[in-house]
C-alpha positions as CSV (number, residue, x, y, z in Angstrom):
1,X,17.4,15.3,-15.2
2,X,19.3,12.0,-15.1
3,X,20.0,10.6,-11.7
4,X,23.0,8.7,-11.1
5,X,23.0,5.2,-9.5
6,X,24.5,6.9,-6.0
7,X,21.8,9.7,-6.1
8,X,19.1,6.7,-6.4
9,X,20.6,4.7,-3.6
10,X,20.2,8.1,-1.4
11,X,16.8,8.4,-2.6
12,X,15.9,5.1,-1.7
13,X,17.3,4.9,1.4
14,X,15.8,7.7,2.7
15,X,12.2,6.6,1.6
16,X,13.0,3.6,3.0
17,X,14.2,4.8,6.2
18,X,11.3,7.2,6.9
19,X,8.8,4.0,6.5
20,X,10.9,2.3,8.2
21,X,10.1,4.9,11.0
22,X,6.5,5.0,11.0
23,X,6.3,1.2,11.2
24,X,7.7,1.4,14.6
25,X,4.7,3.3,16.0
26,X,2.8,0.5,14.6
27,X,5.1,-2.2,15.4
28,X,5.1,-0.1,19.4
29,X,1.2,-1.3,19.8
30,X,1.3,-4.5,19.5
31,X,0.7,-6.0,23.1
32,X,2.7,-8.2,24.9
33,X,0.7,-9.9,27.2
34,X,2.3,-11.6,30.2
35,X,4.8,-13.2,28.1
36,X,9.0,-12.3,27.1
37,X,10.0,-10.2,25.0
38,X,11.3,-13.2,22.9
39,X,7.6,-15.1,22.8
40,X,6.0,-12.3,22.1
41,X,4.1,-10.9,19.1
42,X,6.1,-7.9,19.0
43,X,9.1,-10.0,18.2
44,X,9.4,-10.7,14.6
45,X,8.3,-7.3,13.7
46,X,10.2,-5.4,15.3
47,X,13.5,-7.4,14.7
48,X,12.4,-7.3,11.2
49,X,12.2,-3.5,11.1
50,X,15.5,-2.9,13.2
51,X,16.8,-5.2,10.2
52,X,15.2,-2.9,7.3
53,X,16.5,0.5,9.4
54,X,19.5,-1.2,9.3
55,X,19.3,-2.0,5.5
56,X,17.6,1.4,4.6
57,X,20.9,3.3,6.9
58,X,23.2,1.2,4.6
59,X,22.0,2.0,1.7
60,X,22.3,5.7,2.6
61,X,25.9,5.6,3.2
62,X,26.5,3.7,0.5
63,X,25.2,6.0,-1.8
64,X,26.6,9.3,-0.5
65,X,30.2,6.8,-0.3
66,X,29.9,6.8,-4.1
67,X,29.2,10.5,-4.4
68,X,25.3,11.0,-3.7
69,X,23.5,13.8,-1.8
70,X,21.0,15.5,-2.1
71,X,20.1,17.8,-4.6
72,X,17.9,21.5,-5.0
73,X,17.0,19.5,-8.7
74,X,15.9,16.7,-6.7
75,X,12.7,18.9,-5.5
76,X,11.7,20.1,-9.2
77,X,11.6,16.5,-10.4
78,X,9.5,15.5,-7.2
79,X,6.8,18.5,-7.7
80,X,7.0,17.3,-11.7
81,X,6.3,13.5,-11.0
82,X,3.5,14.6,-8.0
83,X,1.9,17.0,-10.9
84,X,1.6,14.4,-13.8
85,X,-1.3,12.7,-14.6
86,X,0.1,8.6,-13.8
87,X,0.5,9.6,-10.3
88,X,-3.1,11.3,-9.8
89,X,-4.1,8.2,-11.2
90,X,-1.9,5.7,-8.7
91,X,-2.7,7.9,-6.1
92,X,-6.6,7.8,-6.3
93,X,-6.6,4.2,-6.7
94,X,-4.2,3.8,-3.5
95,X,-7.1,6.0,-2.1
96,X,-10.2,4.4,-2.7
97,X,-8.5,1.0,-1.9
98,X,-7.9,3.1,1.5
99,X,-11.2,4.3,1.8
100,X,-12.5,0.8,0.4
101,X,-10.6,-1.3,3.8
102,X,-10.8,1.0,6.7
103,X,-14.3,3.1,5.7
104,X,-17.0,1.2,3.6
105,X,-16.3,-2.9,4.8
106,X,-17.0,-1.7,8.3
107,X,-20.0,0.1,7.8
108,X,-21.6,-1.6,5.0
109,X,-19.7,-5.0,4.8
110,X,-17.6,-6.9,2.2
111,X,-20.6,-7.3,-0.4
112,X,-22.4,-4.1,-0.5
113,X,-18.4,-2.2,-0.5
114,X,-16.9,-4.7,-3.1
115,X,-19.9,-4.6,-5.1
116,X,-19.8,-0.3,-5.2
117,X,-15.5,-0.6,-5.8
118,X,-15.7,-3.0,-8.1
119,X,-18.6,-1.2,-10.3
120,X,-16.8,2.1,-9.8
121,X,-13.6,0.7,-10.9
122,X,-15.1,-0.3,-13.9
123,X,-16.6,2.1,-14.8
124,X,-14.2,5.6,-14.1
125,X,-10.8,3.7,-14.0
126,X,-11.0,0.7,-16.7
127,X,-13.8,2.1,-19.0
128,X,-13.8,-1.0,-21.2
129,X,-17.2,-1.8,-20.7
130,X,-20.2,0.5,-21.2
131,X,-22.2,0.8,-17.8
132,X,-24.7,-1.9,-18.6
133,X,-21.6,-4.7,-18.9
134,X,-20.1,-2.9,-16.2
135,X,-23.1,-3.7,-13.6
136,X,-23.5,-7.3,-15.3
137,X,-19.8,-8.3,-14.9
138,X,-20.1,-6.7,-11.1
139,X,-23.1,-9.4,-10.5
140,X,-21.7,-12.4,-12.2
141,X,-18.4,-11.8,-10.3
142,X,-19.3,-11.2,-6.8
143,X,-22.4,-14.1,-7.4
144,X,-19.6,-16.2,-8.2
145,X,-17.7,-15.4,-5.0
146,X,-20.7,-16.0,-2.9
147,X,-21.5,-19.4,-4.4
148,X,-18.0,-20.3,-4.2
149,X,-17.0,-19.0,-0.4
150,X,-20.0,-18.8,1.2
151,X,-22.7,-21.6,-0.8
152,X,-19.9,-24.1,-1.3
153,X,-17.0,-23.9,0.6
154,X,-18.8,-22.4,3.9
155,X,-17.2,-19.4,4.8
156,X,-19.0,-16.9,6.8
157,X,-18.3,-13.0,5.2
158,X,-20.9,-10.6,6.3
């Protein structure tokens, strides 16, 4: 199925709009201290978001203004793109980057977690190397991180 420019706008703009949403329960945590509105952290996020609502409602209109809408094909061509094997493969690298930040650094720090993603990435998603390179280009990489941040430049990572 071909989509027309108007029935991409509508598309995008309803994407859009429903991240749009979700940012403002993020956006909605931020603290504000004792301070204004207007000096507050919560400022330039949240004007920012009301700004890409704004932008993402636009973009709506517009396309259903030049003849977009919604579409019962719309759904076969979603479960077709979910099914195929490039978005498996986005999705489980979105994943383990997820699972990467806000599960492994925590519990077993930046070194240990980078070295295990790094090694695993080379091994089941680029596959260039056989698993002997794989661990050697792991070492020399992350050794030349530490010398550089931590031996020469000072930083503290744990």
């Amino acid at each position: 199925m071909k989509f027309r420019q108007a029935d991409k706008d509508v598309i995008a703009g309803i994407i859009l709009l429903a991240i749009s949403l979700a940012l403002y329960s993020h956006i909605l945590q931020i603290r504000w201290g004792h301070q204004q509105f207007l000096y507050s952290a919560m400022m330039l996020p949240m004007v920012s978001n009301v700004m890409f609502s704004f932008l993402s409602a636009v973009l709506i209109v517009k396309g259903v203004l030049k003849g977009g809408r919604p579409r019962r094909e719309w759904i076969d061509v979603i479960k077709n793109g979910v099914l195929s094997k490039k978005f498996r493969t986005v999705t489980t690298a979105m994943v383990s980057i997820g699972v990467l930040i806000f599960v492994a650094m925590p519990l077993i720090g930046f070194w240990a977690s980078g070295a295990i993603f790094m090694l695993g990435a080379l091994l089941f998603y680029v596959r260039a190397f056989n698993p002997i390179v794989s661990i050697l280009v792991t070492a020399a990489t992350l050794g030349s991180l530490y010398g550089l941040f931590v031996m020469l430049l000072g930083f503290r990572i744990s």
